[in-house]
N, C-alpha and C positions, 0 to 999 in steps of 0.2 A: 744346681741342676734341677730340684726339685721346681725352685719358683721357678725356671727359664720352661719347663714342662709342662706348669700352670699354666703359665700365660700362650706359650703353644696352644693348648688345649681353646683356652677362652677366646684367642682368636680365629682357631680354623672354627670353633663353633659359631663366633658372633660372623664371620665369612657365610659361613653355611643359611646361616638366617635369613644374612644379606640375599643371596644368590637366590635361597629360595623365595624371597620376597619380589625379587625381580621376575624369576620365573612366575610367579602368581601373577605379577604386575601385568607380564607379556601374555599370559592365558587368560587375564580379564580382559583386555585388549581385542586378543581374538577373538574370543568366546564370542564379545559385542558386535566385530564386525559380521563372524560366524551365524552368529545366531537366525535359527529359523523365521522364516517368514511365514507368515499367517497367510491364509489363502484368500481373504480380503481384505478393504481398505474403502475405508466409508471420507468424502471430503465435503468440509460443508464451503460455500464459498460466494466469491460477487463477482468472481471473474466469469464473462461472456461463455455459454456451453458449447462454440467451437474452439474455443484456446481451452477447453478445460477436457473435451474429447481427445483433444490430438495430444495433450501432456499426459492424459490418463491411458490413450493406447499404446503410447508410445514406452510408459512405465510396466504397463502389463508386459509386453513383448519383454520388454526385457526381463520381468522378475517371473513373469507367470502368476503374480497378485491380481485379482480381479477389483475394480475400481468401480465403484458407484458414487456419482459426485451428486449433490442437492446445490440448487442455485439459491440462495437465499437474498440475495439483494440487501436489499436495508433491515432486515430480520436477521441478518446473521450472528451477529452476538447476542442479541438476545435469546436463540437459540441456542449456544454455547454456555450462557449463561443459565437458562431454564433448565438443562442436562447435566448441572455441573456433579449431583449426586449419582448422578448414573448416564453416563456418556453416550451418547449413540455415533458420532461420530469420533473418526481419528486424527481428521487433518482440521485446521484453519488457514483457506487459502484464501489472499485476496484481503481488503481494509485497511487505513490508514495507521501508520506505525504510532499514531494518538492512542486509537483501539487498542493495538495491541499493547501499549506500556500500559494503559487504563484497565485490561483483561490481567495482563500479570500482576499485576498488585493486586489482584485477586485470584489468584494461586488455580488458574484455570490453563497455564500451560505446561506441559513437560521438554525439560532442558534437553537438547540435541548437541552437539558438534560434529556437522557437517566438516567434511577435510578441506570445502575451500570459505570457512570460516574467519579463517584469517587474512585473507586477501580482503574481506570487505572494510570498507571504511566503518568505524563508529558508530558514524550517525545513524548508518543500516542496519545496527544488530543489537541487540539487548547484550548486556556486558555479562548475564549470568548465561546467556545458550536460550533463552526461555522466549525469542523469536530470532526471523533474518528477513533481511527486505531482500526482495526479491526481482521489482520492479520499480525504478525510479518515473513519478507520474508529475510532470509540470501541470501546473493549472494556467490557461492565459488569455490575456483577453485578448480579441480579434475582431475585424471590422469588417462589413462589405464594401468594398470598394465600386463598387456602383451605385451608392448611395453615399458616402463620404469619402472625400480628401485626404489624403494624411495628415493636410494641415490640420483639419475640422473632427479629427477623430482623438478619442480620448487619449494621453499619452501617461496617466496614473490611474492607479485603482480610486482614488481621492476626486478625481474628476469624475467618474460616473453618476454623482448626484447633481450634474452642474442642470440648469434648466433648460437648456437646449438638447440636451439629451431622452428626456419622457418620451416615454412610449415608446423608446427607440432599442431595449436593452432584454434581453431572452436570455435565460438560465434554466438550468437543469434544478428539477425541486430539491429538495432538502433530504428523498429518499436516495438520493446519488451519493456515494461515500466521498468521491471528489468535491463535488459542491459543499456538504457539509465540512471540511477540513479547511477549505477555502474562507468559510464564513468565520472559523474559527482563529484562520490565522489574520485574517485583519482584524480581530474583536483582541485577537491577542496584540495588536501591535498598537491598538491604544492602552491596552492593562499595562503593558511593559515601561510606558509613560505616566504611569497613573493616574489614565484619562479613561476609567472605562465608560464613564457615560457618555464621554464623547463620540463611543463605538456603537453604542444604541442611537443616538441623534443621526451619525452616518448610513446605518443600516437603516435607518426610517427613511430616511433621503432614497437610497440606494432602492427598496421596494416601491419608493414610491412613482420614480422612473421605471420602473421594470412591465414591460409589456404581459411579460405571462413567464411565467414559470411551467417546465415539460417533464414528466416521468420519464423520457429515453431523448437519444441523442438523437434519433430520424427526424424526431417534431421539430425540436431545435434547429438544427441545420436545412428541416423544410422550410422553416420560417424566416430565416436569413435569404436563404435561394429566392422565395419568392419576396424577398423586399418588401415582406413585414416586420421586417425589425433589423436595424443596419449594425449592431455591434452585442457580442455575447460572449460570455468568459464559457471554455471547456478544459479536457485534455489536448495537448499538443497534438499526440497523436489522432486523435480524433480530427482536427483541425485540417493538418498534414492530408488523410486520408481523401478528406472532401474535397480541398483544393487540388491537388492532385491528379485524384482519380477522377472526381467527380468535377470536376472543371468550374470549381465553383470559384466568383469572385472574393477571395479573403486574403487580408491580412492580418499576421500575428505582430500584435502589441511588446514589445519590451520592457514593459511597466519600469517608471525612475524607482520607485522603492522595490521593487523583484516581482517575482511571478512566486508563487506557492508553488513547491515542491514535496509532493506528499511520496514518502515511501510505501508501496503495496508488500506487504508481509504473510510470509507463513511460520504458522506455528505446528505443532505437537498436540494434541490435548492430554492432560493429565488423565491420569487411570483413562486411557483411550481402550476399546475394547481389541484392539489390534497391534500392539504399540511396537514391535519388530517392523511391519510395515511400514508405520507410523515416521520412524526414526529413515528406514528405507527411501520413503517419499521425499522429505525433506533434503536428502541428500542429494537424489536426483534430480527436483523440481529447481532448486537453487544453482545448481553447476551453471559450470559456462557454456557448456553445450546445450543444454537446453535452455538456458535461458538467452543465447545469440539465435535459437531455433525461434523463438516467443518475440522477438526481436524479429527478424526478418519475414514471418510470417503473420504478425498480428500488430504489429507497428509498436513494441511495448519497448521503455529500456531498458535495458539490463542495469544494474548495480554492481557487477563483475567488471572491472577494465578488462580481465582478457576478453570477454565475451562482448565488449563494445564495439573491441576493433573489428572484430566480424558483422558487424549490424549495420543499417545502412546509413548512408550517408549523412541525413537531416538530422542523425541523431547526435554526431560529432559536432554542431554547431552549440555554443554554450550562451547561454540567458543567463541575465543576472535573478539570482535567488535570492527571494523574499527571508528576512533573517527573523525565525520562528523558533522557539526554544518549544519542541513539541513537546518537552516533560511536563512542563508549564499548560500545554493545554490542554494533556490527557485528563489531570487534574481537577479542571474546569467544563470540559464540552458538556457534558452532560447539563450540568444547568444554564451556560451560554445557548445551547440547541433550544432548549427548551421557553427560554427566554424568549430566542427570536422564533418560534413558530408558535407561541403562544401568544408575544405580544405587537410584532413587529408584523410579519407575514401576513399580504391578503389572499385568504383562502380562494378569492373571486379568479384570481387569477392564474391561479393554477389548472393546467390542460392537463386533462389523464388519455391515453391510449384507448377509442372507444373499440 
């Protein structure tokens, strides 16, 4: 009787621990979703300031957070980076999911789990919570078809340094996160052969055909419209938008080896000076509701399947994808970048916005 009392004892107590351990489990749970919001929220970002207006009023309303977002363009990590002892921002919205695996391995982001975390595919999320993609971004090339055939127009990325091509070919500079991501995954798809000087010989070819390189997408797509230059690699939806709306003569390329698919990611930032928000934002910005909203009003795709089916049409259509192990180039860009705008790039040709 004594041991059958014992052990009574030892198990309503190790019970008791249990329960109460769940109970704690289920009040950290809360506590996290509970927890106060901070009365603002600082984003630094490279998304366009009417998609980051209309996500940031749209989060206000609902949370009552007041939202200040900075555009940083092609400074954005580097300014994530120069802050990293002392944050001024909360969010990183917007940059290639290269950036963001290259920024976490330098311990610049804070882990999230967002609740439709698990619905995203792999490729779209960092495995520790320490980013999510948020917008899936094709890169592609396209023609004017008032000046070329589809016979006569390029049908690989491989073909753009052919010599019938010079002078003929318009790109976004090397400050565009799409452009840059682009340059990396064909630099990447001769390293993966271990041909990378091969990829420097291409990329000299490839400027050397290029009529001008643009700081924004208007110049670009001026210069197509007026039949100064008949073929230029963009965003799809950029592409989509001009033909379109803008009734311009284009068509998109199907490239034989894929098109570059860059995933656009947001992170957290570590010690952020808001980080209830912080956690707040990510959860909102990435849903399928708003991001089918980002979808239908700013031509962006979602990485959510349920928030596809809701998006429009052009974006159900599927491209073959360029096969890029982006772990491999977060790795690397930094001195591939550098490489080619130190030794490849002619500065001559680059048009800036006067």
């Amino acid at each position: 009787m004594k041991k059958l009392r014992i052990v009574s004892f030892l198990l309503a107590a190790t019970m008791g621990l249990t329960l109460a351990g769940c109970g704690t489990s289920k009040k950290d749970e809360t506590a996290d979703k509970d927890a106060k919001l901070e009365e603002n929220l600082v984003i630094y970002s490279t998304h366009p300031e009417n998609l980051l207006q209309e996500v940031s009023d749209a989060f206000t309303e609902k949370t009552g957070v007041k939202v200040e977002f900075v555009n940083l363009k092609g400074e954005l990590a580097d300014r994530v980076r120069a802050e990293k002892e002392n944050p001024q921002a909360d969010i990183m919205f917007g940059g290639a999911s290269s950036l963001f695996m290259e920024m976490t391995n330098e311990g610049l982001f804070q882990s999230t789990t967002p609740s439709w975390a698990s619905e995203l595919d792999p490729m779209f999320k960092d495995k520790d919570g320490a980013w999510y993609g948020t917008i899936k971004t094709p890169v592609m090339m396209f023609y004017n078809t008032s000046m070329l055939s589809k016979d006569k127009a390029p049908k690989d990325w491989s073909d753009l340094t052919k010599p019938e091509y010079k002078n003929l070919i318009v790109s976004r500079d090397t400050a565009s996160s799409s452009i840059r991501s682009t340059l990396m995954a064909l630099i990447y798809g001769y390293e993966k052969e271990g041909k990378i000087d091969d990829a420097w010989t291409y990329l000299k070819g490839l400027d050397a055909n290029m009529k001008n390189y643009y700081n924004n997408d208007t110049m670009l797509f001026q210069a197509i419209g007026k039949d100064e230059a008949a073929i230029g690699f963009s965003v799809l939806s950029a592409i989509t938008q001009n033909k379109d709306k803008n009734n311009m003569p284009l068509e998109v390329i199907d490239a034989k080896s894929g098109s570059v698919v860059i995933t656009d990611g947001i992170a957290a930032i570590k010690n952020a000076p808001h980080p209830n928000a912080a956690k707040a934002f990510v959860e909102f910005a990435g849903s399928a509701e708003m991001q089918s909203k980002v979808a239908n009003d700013f031509g962006r795709i979602p990485t959510l399947k349920s928030a596809l089916k809701d998006s429009p049409e052009w974006m159900q259509t599927e491209y073959k994808a360029m096969d890029t192990d982006w772990s491999v180039v977060s790795k690397n860009q930094s001195q591939w970048l550098q490489k080619f705008d130190n030794e490849i790039l002619d500065v001559n040709k680059k048009v800036t916005k006067k």
